[in-house]
C-alpha positions as a printed NumPy array, in Angstrom:
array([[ 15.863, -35.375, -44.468],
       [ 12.773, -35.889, -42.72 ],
       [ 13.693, -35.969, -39.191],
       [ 16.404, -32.559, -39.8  ],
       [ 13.013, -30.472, -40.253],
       [ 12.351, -30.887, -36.472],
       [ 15.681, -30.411, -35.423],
       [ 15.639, -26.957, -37.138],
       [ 12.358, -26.018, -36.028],
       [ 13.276, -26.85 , -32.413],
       [ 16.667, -25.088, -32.611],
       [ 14.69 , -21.664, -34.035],
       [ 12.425, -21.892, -31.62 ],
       [ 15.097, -22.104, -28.898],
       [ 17.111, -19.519, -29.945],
       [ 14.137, -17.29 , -30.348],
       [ 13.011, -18.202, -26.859],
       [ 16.654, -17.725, -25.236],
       [ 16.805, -14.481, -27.069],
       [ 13.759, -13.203, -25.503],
       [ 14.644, -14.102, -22.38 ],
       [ 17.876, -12.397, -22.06 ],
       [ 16.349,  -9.124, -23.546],
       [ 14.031,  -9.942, -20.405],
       [ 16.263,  -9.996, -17.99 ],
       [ 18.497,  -7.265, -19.06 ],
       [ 15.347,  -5.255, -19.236],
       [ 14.282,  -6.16 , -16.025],
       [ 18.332,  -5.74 , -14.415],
       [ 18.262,  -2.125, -16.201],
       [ 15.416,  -0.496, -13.711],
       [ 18.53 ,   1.569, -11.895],
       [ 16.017,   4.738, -10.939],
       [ 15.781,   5.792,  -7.152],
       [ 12.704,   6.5  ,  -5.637],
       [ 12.148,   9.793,  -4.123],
       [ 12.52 ,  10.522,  -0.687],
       [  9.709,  12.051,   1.544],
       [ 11.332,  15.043,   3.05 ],
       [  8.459,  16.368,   4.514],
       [  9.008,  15.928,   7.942],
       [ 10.168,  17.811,  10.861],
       [ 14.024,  17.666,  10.738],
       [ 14.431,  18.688,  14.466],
       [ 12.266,  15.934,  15.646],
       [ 12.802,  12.575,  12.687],
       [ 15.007,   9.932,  13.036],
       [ 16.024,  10.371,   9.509],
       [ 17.015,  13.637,   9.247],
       [ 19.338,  14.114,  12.119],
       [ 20.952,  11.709,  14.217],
       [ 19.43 ,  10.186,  17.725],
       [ 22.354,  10.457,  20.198],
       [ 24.192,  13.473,  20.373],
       [ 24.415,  17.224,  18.686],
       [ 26.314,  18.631,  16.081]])
């Protein structure tokens, strides 16, 4: 009976520790937030705001 006490310790511990570290990474994989965009600029004259070849 002696060497099951380890065993069970080890086995709590691991489940404990794999537990942790899926609420971890599901934490982590769960940041779904978009930052926001700096519209400040001048939309005749960015690059981001209206295209570079052409008009519409």
């Amino acid at each position: 009976m002696k060497f099951a006490v380890p065993g069970i310790i080890a086995a709590v511990a691991g489940a404990v520790l794999g537990a942790g570290a899926v609420f971890g990474v599901t934490a982590a994989a769960s940041d779904n937030t978009r930052p926001e965009i700096d519209r400040s600029g001048n939309a005749d004259s960015s690059l981001l705001n209206q295209v570079e070849y052409g008009s519409r």
